[in-house]
N, C-alpha and C positions, 0 to 999 in steps of 0.2 A: 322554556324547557328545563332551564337549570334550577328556577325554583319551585319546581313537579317534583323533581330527582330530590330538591332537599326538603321537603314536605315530605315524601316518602320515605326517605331515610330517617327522618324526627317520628312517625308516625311506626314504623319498625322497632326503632330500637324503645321508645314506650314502651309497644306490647312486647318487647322481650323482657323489658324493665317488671312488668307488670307481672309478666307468667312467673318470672326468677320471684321477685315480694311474695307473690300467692301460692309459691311454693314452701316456701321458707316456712310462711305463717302455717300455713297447714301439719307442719310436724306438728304444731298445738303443745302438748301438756302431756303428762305421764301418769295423771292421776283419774282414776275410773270413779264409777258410779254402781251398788247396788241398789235394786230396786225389789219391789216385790206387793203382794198382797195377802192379806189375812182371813182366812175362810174356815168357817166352822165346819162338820161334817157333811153339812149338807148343800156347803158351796156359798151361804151368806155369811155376807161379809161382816169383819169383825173390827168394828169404831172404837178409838181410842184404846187399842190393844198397846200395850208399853212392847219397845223393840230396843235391844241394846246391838251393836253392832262390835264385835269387840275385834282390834287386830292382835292375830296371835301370837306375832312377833315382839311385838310390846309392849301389848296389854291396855294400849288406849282404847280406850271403848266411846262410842256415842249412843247418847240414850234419844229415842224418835219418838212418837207416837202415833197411831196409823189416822188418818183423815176417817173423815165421813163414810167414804168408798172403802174405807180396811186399806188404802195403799200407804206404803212410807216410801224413802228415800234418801239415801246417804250418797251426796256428793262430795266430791275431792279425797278420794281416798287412793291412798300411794297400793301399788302393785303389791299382792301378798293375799294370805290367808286368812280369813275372818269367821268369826263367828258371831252366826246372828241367832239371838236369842230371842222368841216372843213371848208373852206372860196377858193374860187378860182374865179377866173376874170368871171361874166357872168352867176355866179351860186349863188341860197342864201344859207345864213349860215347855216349849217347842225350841229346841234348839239344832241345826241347820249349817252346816261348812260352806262355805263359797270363796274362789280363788280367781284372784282380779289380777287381770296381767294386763298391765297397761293399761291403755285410756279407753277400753270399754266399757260397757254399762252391760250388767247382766242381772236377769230376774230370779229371786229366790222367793218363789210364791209360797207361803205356809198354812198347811191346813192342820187346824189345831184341834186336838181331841178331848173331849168332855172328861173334867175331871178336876183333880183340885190343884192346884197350884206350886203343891213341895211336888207333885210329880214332876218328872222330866218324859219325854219323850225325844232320845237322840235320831234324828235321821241321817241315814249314811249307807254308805255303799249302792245298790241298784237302788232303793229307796231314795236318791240322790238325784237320781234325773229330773225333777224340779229346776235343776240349778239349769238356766239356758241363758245365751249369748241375746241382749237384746237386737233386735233391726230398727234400723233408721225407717220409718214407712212415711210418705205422705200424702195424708187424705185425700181423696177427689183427684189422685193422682194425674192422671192425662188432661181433667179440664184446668187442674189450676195453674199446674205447666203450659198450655194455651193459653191461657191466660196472662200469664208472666209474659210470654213470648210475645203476644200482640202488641202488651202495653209498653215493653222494651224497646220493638222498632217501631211505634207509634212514638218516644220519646227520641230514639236517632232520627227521625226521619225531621221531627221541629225542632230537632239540635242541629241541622243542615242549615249552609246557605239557604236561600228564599227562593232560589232558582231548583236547586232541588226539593223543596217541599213544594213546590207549582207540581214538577215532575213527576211526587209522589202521586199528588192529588190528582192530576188528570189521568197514571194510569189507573188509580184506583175508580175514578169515574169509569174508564172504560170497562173495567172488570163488573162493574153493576149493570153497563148497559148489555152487555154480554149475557150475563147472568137472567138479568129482564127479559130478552130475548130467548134464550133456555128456556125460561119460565113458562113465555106466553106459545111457545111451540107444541111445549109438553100439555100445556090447558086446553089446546088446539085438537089434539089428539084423540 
């Protein structure tokens, strides 16, 4: 009995051990991410468009260039106000405000107007709603979570004693004969 109470108590203060680290770590970093993409008038996208990202606090800037897809990306950038400038062959200069608070990532998609290059095109004010907060999303959302889930306590249940992975395995057999029976009722029918 007394060494249940102190396996339980080692096995408690872990996961408090565990929750307090995994919180800690989660404050994370203070530095965000813009994102965005580059589209012509007509919504196709714009490759190898030059993007400068500039902070307006101090005037560093980074220069990007968009992929294949017209996306770029500036990671690590301290909280404040930027401005992202676009420039590409046949299109005028697009330039864009966005304001990073903290460690999020938000999209400043730009769509670029036909024309020469000393043009500027400012956007700003209502014209500004471009600028959005991005979301965490992930794909195949409910299966891949099932997924995780299965393969999680399919790896607790072979991290047991050998007496509990019998345990596991014969309820799970009965759950099939169960289920077989369902089966062959409903085929009856």
């Amino acid at each position: 009995m007394k060494i249940v109470r102190t396996v339980m108590t080692s096995v408690l203060a872990t996961g408090f051990l565990l929750c307090f680290i995994s919180a800690a770590s989660a404050q994370g970093t203070n530095l965000g991410t813009i994102r965005g993409t580059v589209t012509d008038p007509n919504g196709a996208v714009i490759p190898n468009a030059s993007v400068q990202i500039t902070d307006k606090a101090t005037g560093l800037s980074r220069d990007l260039t968009t992929n294949g897809d017209g996306n770029y990306e500036a990671a690590a950038l301290k909280p404040g106000r930027y401005e992202v400038a676009v420039t590409a062959t046949g299109f005028k200069k697009t330039v864009v405000e966005a304001v990073l608070s903290g460690s999020e990532t938000i999209r400043a998609d730009i769509k670029a107007e036909v024309g020469t290059q000393s043009e500027t095109v400012l956007v700003n004010g209502a014209d500004a709603g471009i600028i959005q907060r991005d979301q965490p999303v992930i794909a195949g959302g409910k299966a891949r979570m099932a997924t995780a889930r299965s393969s999680l306590s399919a790896r607790r249940v072979t991290a047991r004693p050998s007496r509990w992975t019998a345990s596991a395995s014969m309820e799970a057999s009965s759950v099939n004969r169960r289920r077989a029976s369902l089966h062959s009722k409903l085929s009856a029918s």
